[in-house]
C-alpha positions as CSV (number, residue, x, y, z in Angstrom):
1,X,-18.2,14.3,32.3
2,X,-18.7,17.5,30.6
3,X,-19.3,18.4,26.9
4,X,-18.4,22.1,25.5
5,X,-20.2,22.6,22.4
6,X,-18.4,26.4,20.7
7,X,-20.8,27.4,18.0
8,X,-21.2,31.0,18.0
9,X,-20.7,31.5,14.3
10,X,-22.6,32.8,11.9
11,X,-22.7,30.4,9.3
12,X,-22.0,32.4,6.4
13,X,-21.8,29.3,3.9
14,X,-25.3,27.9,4.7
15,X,-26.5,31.5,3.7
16,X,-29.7,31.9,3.4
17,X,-30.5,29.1,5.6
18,X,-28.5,30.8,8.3
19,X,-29.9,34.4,8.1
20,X,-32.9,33.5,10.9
21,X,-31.5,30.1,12.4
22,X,-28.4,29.5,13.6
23,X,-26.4,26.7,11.8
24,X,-26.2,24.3,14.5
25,X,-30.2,24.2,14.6
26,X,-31.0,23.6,11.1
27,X,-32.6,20.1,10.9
28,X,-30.9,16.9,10.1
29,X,-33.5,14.0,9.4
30,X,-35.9,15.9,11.8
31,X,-33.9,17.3,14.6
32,X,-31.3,20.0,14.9
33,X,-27.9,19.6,13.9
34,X,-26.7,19.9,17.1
35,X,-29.4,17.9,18.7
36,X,-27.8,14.7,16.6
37,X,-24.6,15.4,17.9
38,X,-25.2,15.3,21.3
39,X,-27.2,12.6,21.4
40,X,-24.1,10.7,19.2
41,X,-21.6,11.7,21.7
42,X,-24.1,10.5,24.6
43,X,-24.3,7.2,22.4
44,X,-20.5,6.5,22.7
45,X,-19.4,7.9,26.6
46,X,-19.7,4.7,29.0
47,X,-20.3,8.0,31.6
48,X,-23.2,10.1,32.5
49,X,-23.4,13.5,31.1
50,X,-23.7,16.0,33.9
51,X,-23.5,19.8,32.1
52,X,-23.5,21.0,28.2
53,X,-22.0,24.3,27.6
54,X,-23.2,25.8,24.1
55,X,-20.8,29.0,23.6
56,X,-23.0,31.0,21.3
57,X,-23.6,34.6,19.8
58,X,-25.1,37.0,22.3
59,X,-27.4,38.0,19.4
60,X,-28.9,34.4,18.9
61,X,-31.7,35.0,21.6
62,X,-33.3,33.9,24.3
63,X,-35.5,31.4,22.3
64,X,-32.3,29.5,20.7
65,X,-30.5,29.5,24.2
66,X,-34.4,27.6,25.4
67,X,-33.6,25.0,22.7
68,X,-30.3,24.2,23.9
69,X,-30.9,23.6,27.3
70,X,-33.8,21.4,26.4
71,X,-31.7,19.7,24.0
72,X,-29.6,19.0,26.8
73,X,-32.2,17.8,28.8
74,X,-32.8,15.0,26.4
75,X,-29.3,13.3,27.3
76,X,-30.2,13.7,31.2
77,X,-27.5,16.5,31.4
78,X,-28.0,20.5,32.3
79,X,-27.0,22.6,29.7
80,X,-25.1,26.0,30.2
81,X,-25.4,28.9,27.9
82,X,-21.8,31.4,27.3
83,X,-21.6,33.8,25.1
84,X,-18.7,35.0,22.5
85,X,-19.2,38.2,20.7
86,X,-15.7,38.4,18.8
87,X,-13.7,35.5,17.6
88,X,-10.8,35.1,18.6
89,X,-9.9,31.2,17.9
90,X,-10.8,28.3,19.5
91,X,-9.3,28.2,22.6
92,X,-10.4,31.9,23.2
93,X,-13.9,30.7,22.6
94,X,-13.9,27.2,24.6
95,X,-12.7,29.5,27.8
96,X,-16.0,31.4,28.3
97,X,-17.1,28.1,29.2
98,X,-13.8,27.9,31.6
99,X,-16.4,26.4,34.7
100,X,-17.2,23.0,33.0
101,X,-13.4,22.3,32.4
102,X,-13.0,20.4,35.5
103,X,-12.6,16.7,35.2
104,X,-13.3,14.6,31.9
105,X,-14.5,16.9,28.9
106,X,-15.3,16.4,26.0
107,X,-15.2,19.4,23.2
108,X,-17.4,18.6,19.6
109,X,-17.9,21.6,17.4
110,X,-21.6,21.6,16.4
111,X,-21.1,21.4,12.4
112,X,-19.9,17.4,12.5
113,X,-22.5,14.4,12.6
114,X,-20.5,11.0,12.9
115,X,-21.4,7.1,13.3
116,X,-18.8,5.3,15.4
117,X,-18.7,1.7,16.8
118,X,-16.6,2.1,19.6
119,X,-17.3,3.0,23.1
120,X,-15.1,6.1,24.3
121,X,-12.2,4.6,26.4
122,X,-12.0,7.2,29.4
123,X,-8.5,6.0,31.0
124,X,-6.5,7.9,28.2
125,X,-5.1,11.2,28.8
126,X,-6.9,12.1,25.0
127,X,-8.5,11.4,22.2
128,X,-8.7,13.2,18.9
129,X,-11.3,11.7,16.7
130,X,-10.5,11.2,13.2
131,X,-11.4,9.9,10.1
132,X,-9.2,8.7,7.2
133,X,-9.7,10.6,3.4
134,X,-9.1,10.7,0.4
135,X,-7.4,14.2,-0.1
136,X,-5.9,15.0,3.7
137,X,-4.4,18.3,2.3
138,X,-7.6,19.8,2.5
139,X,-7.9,19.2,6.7
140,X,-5.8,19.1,9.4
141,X,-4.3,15.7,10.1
142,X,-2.4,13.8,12.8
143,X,0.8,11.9,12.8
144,X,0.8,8.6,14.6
145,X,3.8,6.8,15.8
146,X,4.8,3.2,16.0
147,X,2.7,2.7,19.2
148,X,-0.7,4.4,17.2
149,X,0.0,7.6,19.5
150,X,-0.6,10.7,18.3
151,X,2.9,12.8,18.0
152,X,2.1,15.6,15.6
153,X,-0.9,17.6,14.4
154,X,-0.6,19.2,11.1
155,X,-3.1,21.5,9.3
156,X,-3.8,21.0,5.4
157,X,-0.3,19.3,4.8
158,X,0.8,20.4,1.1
159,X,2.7,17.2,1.3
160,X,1.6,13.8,2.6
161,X,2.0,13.4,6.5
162,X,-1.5,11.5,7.1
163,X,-4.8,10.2,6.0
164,X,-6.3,10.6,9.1
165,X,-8.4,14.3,9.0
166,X,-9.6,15.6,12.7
167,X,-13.1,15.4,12.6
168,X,-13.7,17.9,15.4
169,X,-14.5,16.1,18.5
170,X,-11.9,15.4,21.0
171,X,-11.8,13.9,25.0
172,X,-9.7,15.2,27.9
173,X,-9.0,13.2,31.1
174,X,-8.1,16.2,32.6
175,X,-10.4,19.3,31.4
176,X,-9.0,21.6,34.3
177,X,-5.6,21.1,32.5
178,X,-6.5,21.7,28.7
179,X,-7.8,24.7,30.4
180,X,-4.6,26.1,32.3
181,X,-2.8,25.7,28.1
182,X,-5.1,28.0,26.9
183,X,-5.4,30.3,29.6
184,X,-2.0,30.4,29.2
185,X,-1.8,31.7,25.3
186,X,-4.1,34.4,26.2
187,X,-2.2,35.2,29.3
188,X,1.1,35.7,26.8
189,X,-0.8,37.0,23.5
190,X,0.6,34.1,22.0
191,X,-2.0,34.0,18.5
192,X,-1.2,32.0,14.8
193,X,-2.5,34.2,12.0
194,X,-4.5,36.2,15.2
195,X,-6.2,33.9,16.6
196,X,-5.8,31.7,19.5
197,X,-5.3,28.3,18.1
198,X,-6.9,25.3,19.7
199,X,-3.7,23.3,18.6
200,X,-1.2,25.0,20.1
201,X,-2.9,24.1,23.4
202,X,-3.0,20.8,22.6
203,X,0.9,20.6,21.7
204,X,1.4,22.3,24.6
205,X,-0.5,19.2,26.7
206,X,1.3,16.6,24.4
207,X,5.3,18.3,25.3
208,X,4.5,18.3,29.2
209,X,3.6,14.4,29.0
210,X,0.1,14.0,27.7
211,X,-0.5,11.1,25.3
212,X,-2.9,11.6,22.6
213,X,-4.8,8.4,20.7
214,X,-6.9,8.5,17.6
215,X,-10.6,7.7,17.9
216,X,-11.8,6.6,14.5
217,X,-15.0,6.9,13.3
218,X,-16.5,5.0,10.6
219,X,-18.3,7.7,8.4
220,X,-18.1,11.4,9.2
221,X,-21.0,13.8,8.0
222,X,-20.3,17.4,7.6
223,X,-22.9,20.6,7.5
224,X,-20.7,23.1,6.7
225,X,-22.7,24.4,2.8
226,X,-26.6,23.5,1.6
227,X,-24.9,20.2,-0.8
228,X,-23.1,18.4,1.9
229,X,-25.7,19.0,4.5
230,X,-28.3,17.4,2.5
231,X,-26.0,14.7,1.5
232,X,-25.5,14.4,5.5
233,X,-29.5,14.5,5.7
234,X,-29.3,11.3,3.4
235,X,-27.0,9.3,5.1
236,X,-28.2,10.2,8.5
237,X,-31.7,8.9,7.2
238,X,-30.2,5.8,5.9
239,X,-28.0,5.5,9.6
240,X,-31.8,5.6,11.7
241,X,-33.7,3.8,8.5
242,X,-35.1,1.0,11.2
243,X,-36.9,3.9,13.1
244,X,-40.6,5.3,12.5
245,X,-39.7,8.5,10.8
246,X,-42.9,9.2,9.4
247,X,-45.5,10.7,12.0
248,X,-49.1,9.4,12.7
249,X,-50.6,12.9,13.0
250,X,-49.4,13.2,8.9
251,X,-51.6,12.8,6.4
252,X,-51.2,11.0,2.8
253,X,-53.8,11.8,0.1
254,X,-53.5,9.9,-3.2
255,X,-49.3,10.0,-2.3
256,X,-46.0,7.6,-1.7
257,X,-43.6,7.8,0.4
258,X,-40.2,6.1,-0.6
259,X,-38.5,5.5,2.7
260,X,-36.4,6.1,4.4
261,X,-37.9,9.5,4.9
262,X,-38.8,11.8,8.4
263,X,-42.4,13.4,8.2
264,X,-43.4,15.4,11.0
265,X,-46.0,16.1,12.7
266,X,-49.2,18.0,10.9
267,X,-47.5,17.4,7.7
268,X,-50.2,16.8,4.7
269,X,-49.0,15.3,1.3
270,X,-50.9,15.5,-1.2
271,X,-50.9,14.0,-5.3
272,X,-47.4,13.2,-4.3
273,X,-44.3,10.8,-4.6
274,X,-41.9,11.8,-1.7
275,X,-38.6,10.2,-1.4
276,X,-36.1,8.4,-1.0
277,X,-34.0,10.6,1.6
278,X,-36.1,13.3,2.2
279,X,-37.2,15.4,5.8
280,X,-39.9,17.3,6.3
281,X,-41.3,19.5,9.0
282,X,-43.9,19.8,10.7
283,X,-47.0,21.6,9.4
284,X,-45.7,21.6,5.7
285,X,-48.1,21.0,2.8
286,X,-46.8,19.4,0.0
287,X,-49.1,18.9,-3.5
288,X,-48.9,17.7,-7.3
289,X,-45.1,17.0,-6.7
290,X,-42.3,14.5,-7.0
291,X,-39.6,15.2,-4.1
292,X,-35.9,13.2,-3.3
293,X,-32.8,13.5,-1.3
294,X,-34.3,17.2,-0.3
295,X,-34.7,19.1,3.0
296,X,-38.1,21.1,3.5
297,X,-38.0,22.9,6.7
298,X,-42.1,23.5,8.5
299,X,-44.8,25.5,7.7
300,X,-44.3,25.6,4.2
301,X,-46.5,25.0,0.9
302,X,-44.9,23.2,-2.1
303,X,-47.2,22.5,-5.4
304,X,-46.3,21.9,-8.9
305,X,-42.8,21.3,-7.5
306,X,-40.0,18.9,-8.9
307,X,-37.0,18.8,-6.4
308,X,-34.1,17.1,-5.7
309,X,-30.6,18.2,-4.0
310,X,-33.0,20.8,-2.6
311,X,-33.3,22.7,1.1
312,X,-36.1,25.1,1.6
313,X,-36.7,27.0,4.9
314,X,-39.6,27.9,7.1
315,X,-42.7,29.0,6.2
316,X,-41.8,29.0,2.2
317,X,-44.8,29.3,-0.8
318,X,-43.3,27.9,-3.4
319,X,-45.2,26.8,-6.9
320,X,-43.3,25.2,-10.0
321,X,-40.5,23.2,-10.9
322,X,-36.6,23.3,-10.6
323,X,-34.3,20.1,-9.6
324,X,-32.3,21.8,-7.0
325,X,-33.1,24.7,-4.9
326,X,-31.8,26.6,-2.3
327,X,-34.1,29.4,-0.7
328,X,-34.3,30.7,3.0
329,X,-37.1,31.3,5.2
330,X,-40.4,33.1,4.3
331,X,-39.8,33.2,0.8
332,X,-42.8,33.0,-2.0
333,X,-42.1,32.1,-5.3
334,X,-44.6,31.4,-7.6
């Protein structure tokens, strides 16, 4: 079992959080985005992992590409680093990573956190995960049939086809196949709106035979702006709630913590009410302030501050008070 992880963009609308780390490593509850998804795609596969392939920016750097392979190590699999400079669509991306579509696969794209009580069934030919909303004409959808078989995928219907929006995640019994469907739209130029789609390789599987089955999930958590990623930092902490979050080698003066919160290591709170939903990292000093539902990233020093709905970077000064606040890394405000 392989996973291929495309995440080479540049994550424009988490701007300025993005300018100096890429999206898929900004922190949710205390650990990369990215980190939480593989270790929630290692929670469902009944199968050892063997390789992760992360399909990144060349210009990410060597000290990112260190991350990823260690976060790979933490699910007992190898990870594999590829590179994509110009984007071209998804199934021009997932080939760079061509090598590890051999056998089972599983493709996630590194912007989607998810809980799920299933275990991943790996006898069927595919499975698109999914999650049902409210408002389906803002995602792409799938049609089911009578047998709950998917027989039609459909992106941001303008009239009602499903409820059931792809949450970005999706298995292949046969990766070496998915493969050969999007070699073959490069091989014949054949783009939608210029890109090669990942869809049309898919639709391509499904008309020579392949059957297709939802995998529902039962919340999906998306990072895609600063709002719903600390709403997904809030719900994650909630998800992980019976865990010790808050580090011994942190230090409380004169402060409360209102769980569930992640506090990290070296972390000193001081004259302060922190919480609920609120993360932390490490070496951050935090005085004279009331804190909720926030991200503060490490090395930072917040006084006199009043935040909620907030998510500061690395190495921030920042003194005074605003509810909600988004500033990027090595900021000073005062």
């Amino acid at each position: 079992m392989n996973i291929i992880i495309p995440m080479a963009g540049m994550g424009k609308r988490l701007r300025p959080h993005t300018l100096t780390v890429p999206k898929p490593l900004l922190p949710i509850a205390g650990k990369p985005i990215v980190h939480r998804l593989v270790e929630d795609i290692a929670r469902v596969c009944p199968e050892k992992i063997d390789f992760i392939g992360f399909i990144i920016h060349p210009g990410f750097g060597k000290e990112v590409e260190e991350s990823l392979k260690l976060i790979a190590q933490t699910v007992g699999a190898i990870g594999k680093i590829y590179y994509q400079e110009e984007a071209l669509g998804i199934s021009h991306a997932l080939l760079f990573a061509k090598a590890l579509f051999t056998g089972k696969v599983i493709v996630a794209f590194a912007d989607t956190l998810f809980k799920a009580d299933f275990k991943l069934d790996m006898n069927q030919d595919g499975i698109i995960w999914v999650q049902r909303v409210e408002d389906p004409s803002h995602f792409g959808v799938v049609r089911l049939n009578d047998k709950s078989e998917i027989t039609e995928l459909v992106e941001k219907p303008t009239t009602y086809v499903s409820d059931l929006a792809i949450i970005g995640i999706y298995y292949f019994k046969d990766g070496a196949g998915l493969a050969r469907e999007m070699q073959y739209l490069i091989d014949n130029d054949i783009r939608e709106k210029g890109e090669f789609q990942f869809t049309t390789a898919l639709e391509n599987l499904s008309k020579k035979g392949a059957k297709f089955i939802p995998g529902q999930v039962t919340e999906w958590l998306d990072c895609g702006n600063k709002a719903v990623t600390v709403q997904t930092n809030q719900r994650y902490l909630e998800f992980i709630k019976d865990q010790k979050l808050v580090s011994e080698k942190s230090t409380l003066i004169n402060s409360v913590i209102i769980a569930p919160c992640f506090v990290g290591e070296g972390v000193i709170i001081e004259n302060s009410v922190v919480g609920p939903h609120v993360s932390i990292g490490q070496n951050t000093r935090i005085s004279d302030s009331r804190i909720r539902n926030s991200i503060i990233q490490q090395d930072s020093t917040i006084s006199n501050a009043m935040l909620e709905n907030s998510m500061l970077g690395n190495f921030i000064i920042f003194e005074g008070s605003k509810l909600n606040l988004s500033l990027g890394d090595f900021n000073t405000i005062t």
